[in-house]
Backbone as a chain_set.jsonl record, in Angstrom:
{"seq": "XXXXXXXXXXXXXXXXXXXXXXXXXXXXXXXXXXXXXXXXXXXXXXXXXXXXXXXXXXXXXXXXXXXXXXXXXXXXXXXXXXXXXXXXXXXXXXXXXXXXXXXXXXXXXXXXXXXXXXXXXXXXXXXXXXXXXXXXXXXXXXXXXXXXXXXXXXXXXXXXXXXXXXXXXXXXXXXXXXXXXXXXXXXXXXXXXXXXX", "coords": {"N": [[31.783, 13.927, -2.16], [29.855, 14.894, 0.271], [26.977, 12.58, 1.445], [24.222, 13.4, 2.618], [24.074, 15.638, 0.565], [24.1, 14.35, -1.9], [21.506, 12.426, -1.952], [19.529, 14.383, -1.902], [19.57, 15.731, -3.982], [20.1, 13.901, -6.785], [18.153, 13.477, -8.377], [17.119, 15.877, -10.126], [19.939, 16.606, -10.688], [21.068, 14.556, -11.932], [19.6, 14.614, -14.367], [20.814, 17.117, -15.475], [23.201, 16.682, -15.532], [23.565, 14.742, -17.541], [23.183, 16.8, -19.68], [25.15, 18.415, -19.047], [27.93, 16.979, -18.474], [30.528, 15.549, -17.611], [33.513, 16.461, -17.985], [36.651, 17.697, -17.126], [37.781, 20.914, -15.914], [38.459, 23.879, -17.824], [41.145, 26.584, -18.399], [42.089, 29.38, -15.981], [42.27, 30.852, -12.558], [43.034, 33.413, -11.189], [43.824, 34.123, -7.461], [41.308, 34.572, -5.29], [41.603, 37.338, -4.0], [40.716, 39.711, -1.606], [39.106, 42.559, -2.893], [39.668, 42.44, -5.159], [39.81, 42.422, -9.115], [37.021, 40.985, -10.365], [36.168, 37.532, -11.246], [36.622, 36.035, -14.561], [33.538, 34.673, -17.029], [34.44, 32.088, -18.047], [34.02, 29.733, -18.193], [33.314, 26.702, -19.766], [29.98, 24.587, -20.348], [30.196, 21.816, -20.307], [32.588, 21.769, -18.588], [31.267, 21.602, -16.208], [30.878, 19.857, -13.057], [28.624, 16.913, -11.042], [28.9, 18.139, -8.291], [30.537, 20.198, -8.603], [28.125, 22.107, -9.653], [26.653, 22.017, -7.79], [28.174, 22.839, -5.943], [27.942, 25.796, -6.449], [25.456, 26.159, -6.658], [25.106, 26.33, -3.781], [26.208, 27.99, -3.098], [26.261, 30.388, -3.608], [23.389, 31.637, -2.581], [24.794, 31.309, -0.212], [26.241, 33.611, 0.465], [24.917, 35.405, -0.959], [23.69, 35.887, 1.552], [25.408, 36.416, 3.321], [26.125, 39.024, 2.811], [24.043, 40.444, 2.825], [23.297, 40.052, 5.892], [25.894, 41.855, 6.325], [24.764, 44.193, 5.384], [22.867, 44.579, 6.907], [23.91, 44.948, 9.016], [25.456, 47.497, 8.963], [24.223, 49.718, 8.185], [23.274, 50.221, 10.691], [23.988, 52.804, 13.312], [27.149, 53.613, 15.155], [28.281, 50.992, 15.481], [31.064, 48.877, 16.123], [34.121, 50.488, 14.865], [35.917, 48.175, 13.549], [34.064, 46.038, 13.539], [32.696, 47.202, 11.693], [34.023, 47.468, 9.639], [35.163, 44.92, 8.706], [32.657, 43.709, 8.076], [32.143, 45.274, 5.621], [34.505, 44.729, 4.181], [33.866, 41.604, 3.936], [31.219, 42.186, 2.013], [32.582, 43.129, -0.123], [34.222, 41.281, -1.08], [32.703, 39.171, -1.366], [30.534, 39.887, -3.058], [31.392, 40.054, -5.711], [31.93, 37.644, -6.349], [29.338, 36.41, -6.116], [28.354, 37.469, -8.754], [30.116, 36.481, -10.705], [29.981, 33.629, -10.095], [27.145, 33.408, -10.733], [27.085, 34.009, -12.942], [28.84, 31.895, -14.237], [26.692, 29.695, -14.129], [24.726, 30.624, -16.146], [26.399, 30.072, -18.448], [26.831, 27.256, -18.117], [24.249, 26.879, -18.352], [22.207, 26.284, -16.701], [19.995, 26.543, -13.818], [19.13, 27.782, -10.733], [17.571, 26.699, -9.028], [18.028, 23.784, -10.23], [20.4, 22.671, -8.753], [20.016, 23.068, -5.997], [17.672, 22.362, -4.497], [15.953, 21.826, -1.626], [18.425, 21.321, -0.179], [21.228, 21.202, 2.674], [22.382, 24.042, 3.555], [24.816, 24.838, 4.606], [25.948, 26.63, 7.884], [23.594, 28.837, 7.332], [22.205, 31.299, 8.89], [19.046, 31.394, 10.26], [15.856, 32.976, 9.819], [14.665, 34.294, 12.335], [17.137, 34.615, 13.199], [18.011, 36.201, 11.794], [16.3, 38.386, 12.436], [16.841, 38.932, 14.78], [19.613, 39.715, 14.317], [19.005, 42.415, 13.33], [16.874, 43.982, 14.809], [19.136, 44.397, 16.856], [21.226, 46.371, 19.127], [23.753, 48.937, 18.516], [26.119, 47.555, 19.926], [25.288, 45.028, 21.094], [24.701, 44.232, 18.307], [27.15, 44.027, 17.51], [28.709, 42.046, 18.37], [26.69, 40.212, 18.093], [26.802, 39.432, 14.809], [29.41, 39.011, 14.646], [29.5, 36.505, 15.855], [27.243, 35.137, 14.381], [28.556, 35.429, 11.326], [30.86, 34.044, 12.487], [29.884, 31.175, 12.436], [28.858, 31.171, 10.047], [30.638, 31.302, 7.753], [32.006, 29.272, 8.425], [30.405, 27.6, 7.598], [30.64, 27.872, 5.008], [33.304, 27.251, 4.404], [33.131, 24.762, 5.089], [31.701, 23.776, 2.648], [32.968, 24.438, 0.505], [35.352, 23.118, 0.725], [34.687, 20.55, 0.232], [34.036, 21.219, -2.3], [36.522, 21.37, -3.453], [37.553, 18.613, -2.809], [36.029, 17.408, -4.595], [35.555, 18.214, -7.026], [35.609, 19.515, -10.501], [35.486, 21.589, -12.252], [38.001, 23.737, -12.934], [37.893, 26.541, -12.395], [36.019, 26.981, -10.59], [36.772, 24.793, -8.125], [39.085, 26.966, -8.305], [38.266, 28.864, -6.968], [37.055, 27.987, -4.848], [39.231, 26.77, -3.565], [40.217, 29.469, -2.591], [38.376, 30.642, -1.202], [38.169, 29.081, 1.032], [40.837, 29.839, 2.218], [40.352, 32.655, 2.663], [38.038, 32.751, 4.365], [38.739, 31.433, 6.607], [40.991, 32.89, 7.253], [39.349, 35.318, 8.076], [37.671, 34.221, 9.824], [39.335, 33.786, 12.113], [39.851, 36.251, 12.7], [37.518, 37.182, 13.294], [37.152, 35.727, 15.782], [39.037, 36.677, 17.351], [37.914, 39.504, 18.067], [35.502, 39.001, 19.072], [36.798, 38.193, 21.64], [37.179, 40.975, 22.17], [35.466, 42.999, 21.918]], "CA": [[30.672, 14.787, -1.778], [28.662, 14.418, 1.497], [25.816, 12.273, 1.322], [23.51, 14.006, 2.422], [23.745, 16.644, -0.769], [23.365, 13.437, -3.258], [19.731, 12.148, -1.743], [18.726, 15.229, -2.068], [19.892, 16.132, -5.509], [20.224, 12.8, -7.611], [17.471, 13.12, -9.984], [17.713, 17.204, -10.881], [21.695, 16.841, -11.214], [21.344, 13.256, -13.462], [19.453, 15.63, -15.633], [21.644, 18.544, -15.3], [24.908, 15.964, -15.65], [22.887, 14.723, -18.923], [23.251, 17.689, -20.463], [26.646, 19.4, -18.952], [29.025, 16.217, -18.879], [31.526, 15.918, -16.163], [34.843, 16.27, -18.224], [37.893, 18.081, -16.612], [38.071, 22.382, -16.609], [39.406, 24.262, -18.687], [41.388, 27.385, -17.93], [42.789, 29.213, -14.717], [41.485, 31.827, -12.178], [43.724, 33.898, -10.126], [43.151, 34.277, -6.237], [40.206, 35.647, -5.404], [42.272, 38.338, -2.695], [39.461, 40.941, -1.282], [39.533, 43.762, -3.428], [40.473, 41.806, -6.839], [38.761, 42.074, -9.758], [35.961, 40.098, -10.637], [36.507, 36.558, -12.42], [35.78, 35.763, -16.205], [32.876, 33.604, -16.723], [34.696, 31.404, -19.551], [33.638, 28.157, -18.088], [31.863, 26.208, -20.694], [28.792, 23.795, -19.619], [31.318, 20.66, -20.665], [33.173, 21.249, -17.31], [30.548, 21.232, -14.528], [30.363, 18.257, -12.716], [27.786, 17.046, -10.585], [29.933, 18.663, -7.617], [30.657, 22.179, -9.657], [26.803, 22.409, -10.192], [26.083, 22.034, -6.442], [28.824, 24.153, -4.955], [27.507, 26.609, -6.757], [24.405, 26.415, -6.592], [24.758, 26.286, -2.837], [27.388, 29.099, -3.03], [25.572, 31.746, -4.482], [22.652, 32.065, -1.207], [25.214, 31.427, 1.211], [26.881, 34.327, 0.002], [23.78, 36.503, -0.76], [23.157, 36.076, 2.882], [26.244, 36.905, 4.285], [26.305, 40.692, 2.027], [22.345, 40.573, 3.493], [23.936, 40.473, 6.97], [26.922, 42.656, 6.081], [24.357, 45.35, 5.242], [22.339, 44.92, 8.018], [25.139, 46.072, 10.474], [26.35, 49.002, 8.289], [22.977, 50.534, 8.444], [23.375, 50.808, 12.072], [24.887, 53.47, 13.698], [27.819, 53.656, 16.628], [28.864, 50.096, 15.946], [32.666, 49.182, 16.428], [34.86, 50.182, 13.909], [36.573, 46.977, 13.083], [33.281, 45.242, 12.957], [32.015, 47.59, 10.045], [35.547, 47.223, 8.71], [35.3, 43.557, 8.094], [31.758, 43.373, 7.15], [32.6, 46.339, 4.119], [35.251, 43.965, 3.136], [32.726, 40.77, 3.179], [30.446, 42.519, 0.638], [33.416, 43.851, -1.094], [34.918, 39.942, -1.492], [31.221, 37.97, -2.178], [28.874, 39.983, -4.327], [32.051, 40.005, -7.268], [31.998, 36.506, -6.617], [27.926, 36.046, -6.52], [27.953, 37.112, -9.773], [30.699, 35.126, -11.318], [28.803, 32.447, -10.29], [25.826, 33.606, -11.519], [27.743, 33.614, -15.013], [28.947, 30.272, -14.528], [25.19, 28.807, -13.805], [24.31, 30.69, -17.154], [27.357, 29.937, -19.29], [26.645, 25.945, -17.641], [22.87, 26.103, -18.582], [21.777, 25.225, -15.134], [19.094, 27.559, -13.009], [19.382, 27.568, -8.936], [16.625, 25.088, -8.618], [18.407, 22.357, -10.135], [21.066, 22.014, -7.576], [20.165, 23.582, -4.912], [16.857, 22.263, -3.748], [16.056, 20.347, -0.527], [20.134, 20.83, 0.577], [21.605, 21.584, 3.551], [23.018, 24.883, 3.433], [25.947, 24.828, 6.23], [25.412, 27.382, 8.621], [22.931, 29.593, 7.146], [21.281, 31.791, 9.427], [17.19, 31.692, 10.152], [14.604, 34.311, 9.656], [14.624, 34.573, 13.655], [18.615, 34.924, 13.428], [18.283, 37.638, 11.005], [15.483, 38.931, 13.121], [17.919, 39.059, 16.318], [20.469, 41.097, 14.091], [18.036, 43.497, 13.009], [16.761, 44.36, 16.392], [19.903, 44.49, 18.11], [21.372, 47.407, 19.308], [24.912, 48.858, 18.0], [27.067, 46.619, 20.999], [24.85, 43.858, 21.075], [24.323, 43.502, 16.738], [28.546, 43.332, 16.333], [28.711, 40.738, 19.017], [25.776, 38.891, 16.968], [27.259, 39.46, 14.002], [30.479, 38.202, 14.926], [29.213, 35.268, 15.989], [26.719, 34.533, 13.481], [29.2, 35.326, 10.65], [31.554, 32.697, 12.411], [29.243, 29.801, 11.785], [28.909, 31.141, 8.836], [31.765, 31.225, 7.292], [32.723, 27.562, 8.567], [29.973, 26.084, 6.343], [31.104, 27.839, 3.552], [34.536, 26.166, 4.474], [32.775, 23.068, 4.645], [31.145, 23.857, 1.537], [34.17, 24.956, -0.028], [36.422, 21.716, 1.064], [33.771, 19.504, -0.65], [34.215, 21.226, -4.125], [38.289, 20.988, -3.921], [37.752, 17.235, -2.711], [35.611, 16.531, -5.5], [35.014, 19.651, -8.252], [35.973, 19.309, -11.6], [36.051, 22.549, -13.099], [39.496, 24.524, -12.688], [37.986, 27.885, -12.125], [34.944, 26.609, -9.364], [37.969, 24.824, -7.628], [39.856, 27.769, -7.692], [37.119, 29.355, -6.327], [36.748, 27.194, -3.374], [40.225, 27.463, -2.548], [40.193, 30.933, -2.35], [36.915, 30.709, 0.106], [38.633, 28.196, 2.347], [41.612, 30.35, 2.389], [39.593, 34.053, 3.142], [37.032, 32.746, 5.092], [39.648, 30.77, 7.399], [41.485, 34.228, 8.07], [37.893, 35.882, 8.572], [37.231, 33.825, 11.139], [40.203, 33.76, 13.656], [39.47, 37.381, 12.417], [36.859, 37.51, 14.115], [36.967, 35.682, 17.462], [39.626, 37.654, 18.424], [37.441, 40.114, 17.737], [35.024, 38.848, 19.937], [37.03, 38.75, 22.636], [37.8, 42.528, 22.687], [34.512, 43.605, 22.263]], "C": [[29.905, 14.13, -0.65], [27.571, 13.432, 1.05], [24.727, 12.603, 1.475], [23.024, 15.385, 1.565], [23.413, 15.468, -1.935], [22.055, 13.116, -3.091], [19.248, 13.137, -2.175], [18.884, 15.616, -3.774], [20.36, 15.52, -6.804], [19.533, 13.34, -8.877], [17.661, 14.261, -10.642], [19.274, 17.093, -11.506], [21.482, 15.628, -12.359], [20.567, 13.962, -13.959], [20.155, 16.651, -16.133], [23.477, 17.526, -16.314], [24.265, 15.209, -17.611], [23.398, 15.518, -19.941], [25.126, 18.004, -20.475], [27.763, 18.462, -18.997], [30.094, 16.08, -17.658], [33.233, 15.887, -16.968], [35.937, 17.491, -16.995], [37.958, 19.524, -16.994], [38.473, 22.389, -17.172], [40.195, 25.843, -18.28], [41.695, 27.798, -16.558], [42.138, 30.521, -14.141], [42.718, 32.277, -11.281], [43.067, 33.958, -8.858], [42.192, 35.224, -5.756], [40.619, 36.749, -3.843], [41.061, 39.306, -2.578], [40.335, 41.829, -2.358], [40.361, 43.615, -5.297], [39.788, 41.73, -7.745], [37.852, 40.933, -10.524], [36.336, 39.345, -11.781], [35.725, 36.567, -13.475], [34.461, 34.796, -15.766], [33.203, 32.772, -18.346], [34.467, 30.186, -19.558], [32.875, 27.662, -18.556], [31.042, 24.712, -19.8], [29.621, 22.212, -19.578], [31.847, 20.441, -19.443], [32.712, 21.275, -16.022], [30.125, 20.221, -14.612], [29.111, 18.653, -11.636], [27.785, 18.053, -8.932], [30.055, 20.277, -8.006], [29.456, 22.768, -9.231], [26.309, 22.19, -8.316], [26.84, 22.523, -5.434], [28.34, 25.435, -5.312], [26.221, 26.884, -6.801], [23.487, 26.85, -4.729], [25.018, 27.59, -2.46], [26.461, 30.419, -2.444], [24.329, 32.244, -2.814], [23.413, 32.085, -0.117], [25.911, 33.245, 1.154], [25.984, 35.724, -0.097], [23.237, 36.777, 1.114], [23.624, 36.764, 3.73], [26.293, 38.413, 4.014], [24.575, 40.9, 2.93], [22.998, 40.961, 4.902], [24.785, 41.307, 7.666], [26.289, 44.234, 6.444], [23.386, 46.35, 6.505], [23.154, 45.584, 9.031], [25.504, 47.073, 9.976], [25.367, 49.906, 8.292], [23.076, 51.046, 9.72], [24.455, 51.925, 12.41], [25.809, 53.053, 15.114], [28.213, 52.212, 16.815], [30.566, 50.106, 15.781], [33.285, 49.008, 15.195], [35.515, 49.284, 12.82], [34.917, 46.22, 12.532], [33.004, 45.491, 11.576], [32.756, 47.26, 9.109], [35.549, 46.142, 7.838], [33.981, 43.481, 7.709], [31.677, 44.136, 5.51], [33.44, 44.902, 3.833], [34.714, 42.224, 3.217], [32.476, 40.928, 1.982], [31.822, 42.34, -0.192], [34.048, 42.422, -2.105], [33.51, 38.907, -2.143], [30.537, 38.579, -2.836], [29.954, 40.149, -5.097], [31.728, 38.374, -7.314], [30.498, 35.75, -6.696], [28.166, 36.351, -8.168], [29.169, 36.609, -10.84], [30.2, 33.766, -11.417], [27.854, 32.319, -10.777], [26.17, 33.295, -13.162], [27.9, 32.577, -15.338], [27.75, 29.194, -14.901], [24.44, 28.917, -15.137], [25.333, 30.09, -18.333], [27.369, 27.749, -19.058], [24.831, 25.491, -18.505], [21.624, 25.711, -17.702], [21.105, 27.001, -14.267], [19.531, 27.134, -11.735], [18.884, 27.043, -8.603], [16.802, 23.455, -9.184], [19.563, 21.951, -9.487], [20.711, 22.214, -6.713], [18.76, 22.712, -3.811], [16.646, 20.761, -3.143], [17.549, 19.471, 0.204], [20.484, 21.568, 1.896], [22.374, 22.442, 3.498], [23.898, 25.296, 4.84], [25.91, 26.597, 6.261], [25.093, 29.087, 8.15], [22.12, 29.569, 8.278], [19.639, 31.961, 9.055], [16.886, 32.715, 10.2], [14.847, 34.834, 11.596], [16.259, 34.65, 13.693], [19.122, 36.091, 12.908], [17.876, 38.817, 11.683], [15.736, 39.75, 13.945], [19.129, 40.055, 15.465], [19.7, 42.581, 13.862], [17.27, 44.635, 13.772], [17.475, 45.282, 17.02], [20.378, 45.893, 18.369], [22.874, 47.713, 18.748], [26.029, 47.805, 18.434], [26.782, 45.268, 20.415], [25.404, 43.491, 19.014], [25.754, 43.522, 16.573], [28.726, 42.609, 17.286], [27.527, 39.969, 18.081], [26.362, 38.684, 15.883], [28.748, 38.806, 13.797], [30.059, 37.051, 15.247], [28.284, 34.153, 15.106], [27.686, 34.194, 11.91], [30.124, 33.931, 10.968], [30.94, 31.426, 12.041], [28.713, 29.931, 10.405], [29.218, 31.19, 7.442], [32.222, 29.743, 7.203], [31.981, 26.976, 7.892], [30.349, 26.475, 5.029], [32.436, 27.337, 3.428], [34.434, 25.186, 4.139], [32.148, 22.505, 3.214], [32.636, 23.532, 0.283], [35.346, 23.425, -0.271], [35.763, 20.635, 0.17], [34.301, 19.997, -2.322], [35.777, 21.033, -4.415], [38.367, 19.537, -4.148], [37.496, 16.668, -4.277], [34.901, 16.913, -7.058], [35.829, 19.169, -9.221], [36.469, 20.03, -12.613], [37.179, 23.545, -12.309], [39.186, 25.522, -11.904], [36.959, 28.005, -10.566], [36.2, 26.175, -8.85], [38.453, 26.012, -6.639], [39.451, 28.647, -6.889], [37.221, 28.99, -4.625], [38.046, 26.9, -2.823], [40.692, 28.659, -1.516], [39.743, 31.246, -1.083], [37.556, 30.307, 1.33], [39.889, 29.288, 3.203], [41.48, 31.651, 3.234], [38.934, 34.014, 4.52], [38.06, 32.279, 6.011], [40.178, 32.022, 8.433], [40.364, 34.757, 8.594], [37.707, 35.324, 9.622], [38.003, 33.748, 12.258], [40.557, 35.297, 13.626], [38.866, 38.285, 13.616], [36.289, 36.737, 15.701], [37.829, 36.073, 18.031], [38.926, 39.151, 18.456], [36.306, 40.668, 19.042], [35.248, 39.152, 21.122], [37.558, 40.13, 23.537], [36.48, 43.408, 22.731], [34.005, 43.889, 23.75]], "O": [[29.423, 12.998, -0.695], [27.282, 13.691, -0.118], [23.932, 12.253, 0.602], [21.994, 16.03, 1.759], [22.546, 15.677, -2.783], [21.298, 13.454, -4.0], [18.355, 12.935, -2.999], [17.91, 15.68, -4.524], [20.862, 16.162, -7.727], [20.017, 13.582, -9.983], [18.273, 14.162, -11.705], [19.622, 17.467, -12.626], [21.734, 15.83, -13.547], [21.513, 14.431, -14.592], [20.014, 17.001, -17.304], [24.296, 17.761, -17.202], [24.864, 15.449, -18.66], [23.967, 15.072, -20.937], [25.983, 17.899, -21.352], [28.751, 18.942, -19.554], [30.104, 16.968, -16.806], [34.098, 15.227, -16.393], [35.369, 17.903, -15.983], [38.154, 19.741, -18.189], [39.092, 21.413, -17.596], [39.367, 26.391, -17.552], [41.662, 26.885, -15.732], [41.536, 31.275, -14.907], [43.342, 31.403, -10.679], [41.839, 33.877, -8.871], [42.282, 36.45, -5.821], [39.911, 36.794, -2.837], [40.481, 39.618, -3.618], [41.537, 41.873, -2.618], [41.075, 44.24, -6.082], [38.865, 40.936, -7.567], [38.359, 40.086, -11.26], [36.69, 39.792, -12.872], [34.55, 36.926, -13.536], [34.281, 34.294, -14.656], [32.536, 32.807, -19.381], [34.593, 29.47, -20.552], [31.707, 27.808, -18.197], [31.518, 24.05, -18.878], [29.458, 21.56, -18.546], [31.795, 19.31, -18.959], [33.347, 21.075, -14.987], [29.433, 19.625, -15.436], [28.664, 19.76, -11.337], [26.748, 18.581, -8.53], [29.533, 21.266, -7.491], [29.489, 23.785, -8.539], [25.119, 22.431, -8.117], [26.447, 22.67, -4.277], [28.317, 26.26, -4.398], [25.912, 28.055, -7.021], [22.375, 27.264, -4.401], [24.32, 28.262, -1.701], [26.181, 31.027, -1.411], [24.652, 33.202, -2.112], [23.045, 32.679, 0.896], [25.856, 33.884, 2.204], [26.22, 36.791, 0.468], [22.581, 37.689, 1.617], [23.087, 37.466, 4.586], [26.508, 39.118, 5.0], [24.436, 41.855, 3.694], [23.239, 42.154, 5.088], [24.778, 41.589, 8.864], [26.737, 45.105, 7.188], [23.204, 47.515, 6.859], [22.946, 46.608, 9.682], [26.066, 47.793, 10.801], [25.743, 51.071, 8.425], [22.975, 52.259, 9.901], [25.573, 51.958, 11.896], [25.34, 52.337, 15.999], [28.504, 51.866, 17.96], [31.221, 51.081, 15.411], [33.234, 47.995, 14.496], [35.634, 49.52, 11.618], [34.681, 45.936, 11.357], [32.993, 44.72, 10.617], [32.429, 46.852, 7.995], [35.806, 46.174, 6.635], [34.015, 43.019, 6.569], [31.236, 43.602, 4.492], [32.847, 44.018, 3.215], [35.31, 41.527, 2.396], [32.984, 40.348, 1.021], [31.989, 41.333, -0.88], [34.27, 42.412, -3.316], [33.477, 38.163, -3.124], [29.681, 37.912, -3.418], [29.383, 40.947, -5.841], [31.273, 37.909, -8.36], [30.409, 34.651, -7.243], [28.153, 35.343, -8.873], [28.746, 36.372, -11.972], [30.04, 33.019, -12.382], [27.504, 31.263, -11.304], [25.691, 32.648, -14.094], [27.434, 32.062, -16.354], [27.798, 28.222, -15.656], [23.716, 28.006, -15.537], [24.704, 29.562, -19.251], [27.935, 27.061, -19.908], [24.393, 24.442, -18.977], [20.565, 25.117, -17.901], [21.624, 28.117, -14.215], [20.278, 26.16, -11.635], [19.327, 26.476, -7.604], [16.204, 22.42, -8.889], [19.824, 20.757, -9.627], [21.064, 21.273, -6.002], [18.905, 22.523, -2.603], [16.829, 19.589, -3.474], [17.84, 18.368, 0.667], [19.897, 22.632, 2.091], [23.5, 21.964, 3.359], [23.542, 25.942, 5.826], [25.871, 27.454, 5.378], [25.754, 30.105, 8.359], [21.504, 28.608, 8.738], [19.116, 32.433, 8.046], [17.651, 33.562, 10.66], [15.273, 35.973, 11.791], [16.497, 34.835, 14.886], [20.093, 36.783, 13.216], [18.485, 39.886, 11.732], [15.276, 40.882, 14.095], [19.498, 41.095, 16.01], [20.046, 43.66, 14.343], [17.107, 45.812, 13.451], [17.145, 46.352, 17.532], [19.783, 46.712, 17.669], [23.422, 46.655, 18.437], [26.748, 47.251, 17.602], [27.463, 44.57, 19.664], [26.261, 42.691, 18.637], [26.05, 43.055, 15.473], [29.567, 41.965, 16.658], [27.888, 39.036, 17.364], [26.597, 37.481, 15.766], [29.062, 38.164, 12.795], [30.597, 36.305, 14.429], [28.397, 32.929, 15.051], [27.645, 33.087, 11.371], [30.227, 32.986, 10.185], [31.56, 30.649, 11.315], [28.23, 29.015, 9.74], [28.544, 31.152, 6.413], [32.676, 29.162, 6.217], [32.347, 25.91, 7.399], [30.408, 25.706, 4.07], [32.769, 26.963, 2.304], [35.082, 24.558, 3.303], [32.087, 21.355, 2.781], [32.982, 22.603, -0.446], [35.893, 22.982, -1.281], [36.449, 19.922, -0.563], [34.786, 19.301, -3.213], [36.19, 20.593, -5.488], [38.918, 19.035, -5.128], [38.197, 15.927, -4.966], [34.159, 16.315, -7.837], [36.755, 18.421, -8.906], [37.295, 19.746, -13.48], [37.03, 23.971, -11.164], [39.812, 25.705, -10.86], [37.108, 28.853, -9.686], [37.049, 27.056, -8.988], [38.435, 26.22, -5.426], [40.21, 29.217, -6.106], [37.41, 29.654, -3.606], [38.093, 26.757, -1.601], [41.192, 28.775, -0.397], [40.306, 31.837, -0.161], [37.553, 30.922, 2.397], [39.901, 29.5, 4.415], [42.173, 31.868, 4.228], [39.085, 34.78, 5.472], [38.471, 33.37, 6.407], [40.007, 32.205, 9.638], [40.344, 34.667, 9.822], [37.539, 36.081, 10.578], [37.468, 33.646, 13.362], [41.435, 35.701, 14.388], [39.186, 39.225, 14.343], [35.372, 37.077, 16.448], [37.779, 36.005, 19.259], [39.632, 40.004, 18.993], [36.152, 41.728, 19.648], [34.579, 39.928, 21.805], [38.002, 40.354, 24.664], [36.402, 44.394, 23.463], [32.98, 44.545, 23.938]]}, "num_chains": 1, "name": "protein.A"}
């Protein structure tokens, strides 16, 4: 795990790891393919590690952000086909998987303020980035959108790569394979994307 997610989250997680234990998953998750239905939440509190408990905890907003962003462009009218295309199948792939996680965090024990706070959430968009989609005009907001999505996708890669390196439970894991895997295509997705706009 990065270092800069342990400074920040030592003393909440050694309470959290207190409780939940860091043994070894249990159980298996199929690929999370767009359009698949939504994982169990059978993961007992036993198999989040300190790792588990802070991919997920990071997960879950990066994720709410990107369906936040998703929605923002679909509201608009007269943008380009493809863009809407792939932001529909965003939502369609992260809010089953927000609330799987959400299950996990309850079925773990663990609220969103004991991993999450005071971390670096890889490339989450600012209030003034949201601002600038919100604004924009149909052209302009799927060129923003394309471009904001790309950096925002790559931290959930980077996010993502961290919990394979060093996750514990089977089904988080499989999770963060999945991500690396989706988001990866999503993104050479969308800078060719870019360049046709």
């Amino acid at each position: 795990m990065h270092t800069r997610y342990a400074a920040a989250n030592a003393l909440p997680l050694a309470a959290i790891l207190a409780l939940a234990g860091c043994s070894g998953g249990s159980g298996s998750m199929p690929g999370m393919d767009h359009g698949s239905a939504p994982m169990t939440t059978s993961t007992t509190a036993a198999s989040a590690s300190e790792a588990d408990i802070l991919f997920v905890t990071m997960m879950i907003p990066h994720h709410e952000q990107a369906v936040e962003m998703s929605d923002t462009l679909l509201a608009k009218t007269g943008v380009d086909e493809r863009v809407t295309g792939l932001a529909e199948q965003i939502t369609a792939a992260q809010q089953p998987e927000i609330d799987t996680m959400k299950g996990w965090l309850s079925d773990w024990g663990v609220s969103m303020s004991d991993g999450m706070s005071g971390m670096d959430h890889g490339g989450m968009m600012s209030e003034s980035d949201m601002q600038a989609l919100e604004s924009a005009d149909a052209r302009d907001a799927a060129r923003l959108y394309l471009e904001q999505m790309i950096e925002h996708h790559q931290g959930a890669v980077d996010m993502a790569q961290d919990e394979i390196a060093d996750g514990t439970d089977s089904e988080a894991v499989a999770l963060a394979r999945s991500i690396v895997e989706s988001q990866t295509a999503e993104i050479s997705m969308m800078k060719e994307l870019l360049t046709e706009l």
